[in-house]
C-alpha positions as CSV (number, residue, x, y, z in Angstrom):
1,X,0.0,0.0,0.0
2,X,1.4,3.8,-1.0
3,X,2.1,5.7,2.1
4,X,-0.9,8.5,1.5
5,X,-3.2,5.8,1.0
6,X,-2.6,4.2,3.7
7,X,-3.1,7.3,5.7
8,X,-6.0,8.6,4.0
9,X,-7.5,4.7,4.6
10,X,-6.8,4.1,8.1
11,X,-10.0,3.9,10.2
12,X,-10.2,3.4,14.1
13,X,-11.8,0.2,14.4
14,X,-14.3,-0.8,17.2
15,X,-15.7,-4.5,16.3
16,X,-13.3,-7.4,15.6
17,X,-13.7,-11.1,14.8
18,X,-12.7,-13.9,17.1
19,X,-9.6,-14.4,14.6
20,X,-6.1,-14.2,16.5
21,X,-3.5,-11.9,15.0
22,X,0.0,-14.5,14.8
23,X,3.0,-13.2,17.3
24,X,4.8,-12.9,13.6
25,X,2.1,-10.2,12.5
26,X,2.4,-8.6,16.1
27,X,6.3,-8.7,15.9
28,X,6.2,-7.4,12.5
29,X,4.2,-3.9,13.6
30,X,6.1,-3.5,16.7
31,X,9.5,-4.0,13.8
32,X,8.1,-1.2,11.8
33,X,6.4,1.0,15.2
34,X,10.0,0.7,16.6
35,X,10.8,3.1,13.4
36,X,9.0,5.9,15.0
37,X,11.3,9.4,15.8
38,X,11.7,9.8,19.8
39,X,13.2,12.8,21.8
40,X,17.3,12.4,21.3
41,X,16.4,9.2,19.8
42,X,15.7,7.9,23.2
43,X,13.4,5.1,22.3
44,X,11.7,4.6,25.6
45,X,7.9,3.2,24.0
46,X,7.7,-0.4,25.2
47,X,4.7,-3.0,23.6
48,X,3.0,-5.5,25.7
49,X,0.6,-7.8,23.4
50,X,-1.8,-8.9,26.3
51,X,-3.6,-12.2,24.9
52,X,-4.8,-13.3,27.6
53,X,-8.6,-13.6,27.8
54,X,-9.4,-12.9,31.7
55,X,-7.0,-10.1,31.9
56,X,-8.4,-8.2,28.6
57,X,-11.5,-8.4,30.5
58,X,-10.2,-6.8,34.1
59,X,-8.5,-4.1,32.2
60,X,-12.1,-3.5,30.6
61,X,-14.0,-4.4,33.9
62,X,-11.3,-2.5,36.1
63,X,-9.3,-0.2,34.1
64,X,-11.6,2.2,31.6
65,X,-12.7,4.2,34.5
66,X,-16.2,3.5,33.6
67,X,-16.2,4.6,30.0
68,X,-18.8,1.4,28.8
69,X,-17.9,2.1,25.1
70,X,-14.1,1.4,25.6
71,X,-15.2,-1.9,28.3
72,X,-16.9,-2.4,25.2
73,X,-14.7,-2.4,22.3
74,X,-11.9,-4.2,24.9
75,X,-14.3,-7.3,25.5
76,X,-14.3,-7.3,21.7
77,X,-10.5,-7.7,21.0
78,X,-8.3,-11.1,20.7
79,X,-5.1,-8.8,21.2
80,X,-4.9,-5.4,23.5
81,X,-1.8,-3.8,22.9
82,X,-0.8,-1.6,25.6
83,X,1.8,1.0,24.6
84,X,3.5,2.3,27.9
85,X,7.0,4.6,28.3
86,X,9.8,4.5,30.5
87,X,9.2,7.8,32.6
88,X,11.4,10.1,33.1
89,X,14.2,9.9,29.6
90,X,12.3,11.6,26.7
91,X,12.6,15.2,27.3
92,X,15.2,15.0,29.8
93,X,18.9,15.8,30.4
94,X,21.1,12.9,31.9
95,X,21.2,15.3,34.8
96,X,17.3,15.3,35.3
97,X,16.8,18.6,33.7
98,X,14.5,19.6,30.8
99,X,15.8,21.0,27.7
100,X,12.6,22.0,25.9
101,X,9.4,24.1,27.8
102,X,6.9,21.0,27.0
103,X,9.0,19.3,30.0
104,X,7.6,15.5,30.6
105,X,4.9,16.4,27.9
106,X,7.6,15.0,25.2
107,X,6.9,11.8,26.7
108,X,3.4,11.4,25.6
109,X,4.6,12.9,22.1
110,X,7.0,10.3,21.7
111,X,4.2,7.9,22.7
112,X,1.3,9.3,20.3
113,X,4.4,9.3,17.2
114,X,4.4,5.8,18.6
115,X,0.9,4.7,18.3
116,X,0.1,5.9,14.8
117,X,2.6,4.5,13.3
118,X,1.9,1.2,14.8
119,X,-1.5,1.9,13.6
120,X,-0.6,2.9,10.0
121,X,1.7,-0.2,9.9
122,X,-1.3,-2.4,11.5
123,X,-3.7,-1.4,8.7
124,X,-1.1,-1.6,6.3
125,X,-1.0,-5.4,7.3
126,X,-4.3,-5.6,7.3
127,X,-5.0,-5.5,10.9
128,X,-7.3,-3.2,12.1
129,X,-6.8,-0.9,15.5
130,X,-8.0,1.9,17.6
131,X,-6.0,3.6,20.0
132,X,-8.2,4.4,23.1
133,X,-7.1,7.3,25.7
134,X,-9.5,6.8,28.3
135,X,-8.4,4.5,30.7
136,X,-6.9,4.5,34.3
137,X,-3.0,4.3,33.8
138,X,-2.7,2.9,37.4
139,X,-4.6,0.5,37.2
140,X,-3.8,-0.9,33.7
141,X,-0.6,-0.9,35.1
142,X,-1.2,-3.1,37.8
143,X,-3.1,-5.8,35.8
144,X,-0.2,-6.1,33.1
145,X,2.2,-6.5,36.0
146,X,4.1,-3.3,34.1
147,X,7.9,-2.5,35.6
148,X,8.3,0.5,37.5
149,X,9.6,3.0,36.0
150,X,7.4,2.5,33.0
151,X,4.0,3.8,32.7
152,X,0.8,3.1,30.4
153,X,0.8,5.8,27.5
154,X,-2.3,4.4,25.3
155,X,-4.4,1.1,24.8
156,X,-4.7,-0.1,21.3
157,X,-7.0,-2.9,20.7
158,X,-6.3,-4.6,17.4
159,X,-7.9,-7.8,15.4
160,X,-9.4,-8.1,12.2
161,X,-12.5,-6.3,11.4
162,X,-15.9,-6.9,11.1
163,X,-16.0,-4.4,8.8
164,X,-14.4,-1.5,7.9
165,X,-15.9,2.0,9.1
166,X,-16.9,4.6,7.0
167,X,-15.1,7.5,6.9
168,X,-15.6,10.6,9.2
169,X,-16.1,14.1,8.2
170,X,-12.7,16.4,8.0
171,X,-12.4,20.1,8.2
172,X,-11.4,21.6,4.8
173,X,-7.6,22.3,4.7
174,X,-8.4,25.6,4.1
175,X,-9.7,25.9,7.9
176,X,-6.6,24.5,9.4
177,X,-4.0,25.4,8.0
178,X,-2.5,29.6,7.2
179,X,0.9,30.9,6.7
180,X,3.1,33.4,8.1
């Protein structure tokens, strides 16, 4: 697939089938996610592929912080990939200092640059996904069994689809974007 098509083409999926995505497939989008640009090329976005059954469900029973359409689209997924970040590197000095006025926000940038390209690779492969923000970090956290010193950036259920979303209504380039 061309690079702008695949863009243009991506769609956050909600609905899956009960058809397992291989550990090849996963390692394959992680292989191409890993690609993503981080702050001083720090690479701190780590990928847990939770399969598990009973603990897909706890993270939606436990961990969407009552947000039923996320339990939802979570009790729908084979695979939940949970994109975390070691804390405290992107956007930092060695000595602890910031170098930039966004601070720890870099963290979640390096995160987000993350995400979507897992996702464009994901639908490149024919994988649907949908990164989901609302969720209670903590908790997740605790489930997974995540290190410390790490903590969950964004939840991105993937699977095949059921079918594939029409798309959404986009502001005319001519609204977002001026020069200077």
């Amino acid at each position: 697939m061309e690079t702008l098509e695949c863009i243009k083409t991506r769609r956050s999926v909600r609905a899956y089938t009960d058809e397992k995505i291989s550990h090849a497939t996963i390692e394959a989008l992680v292989e191409a996610a890993k690609m993503a640009p981080t702050w001083k090329n720090s690479q701190t976005v780590r990928y847990i592929a939770v399969e598990d059954r009973a603990m897909i469900d706890k993270i939606a029973a436990e961990g969407t912080l009552g947000f039923e359409h996320n339990k939802g689209i979570l009790e729908g997924c084979s695979t939940l990939m949970v994109l975390a970040s070691v804390t405290k590197r992107s956007g930092y000095e060695r000595d602890g200092s910031f170098s930039t006025s966004k601070g720890a926000g870099w963290e979640m940038f390096d995160a987000g640059i993350a995400a979507q390209t897992f996702c464009l690779a994901a639908h490149d492969m024919g994988v649907a996904s949908c990164i989901l923000g609302i969720f209670d970090d903590s908790k997740v956290a605790e489930i997974i069994g995540l290190p410390e010193g790490q903590t969950v950036s964004a939840l991105i259920p993937i699977g095949i689809a059921v079918e594939a979303p029409n798309p959404t209504p986009r502001k005319e380039t001519a609204d977002i974007l001026s020069y200077r």
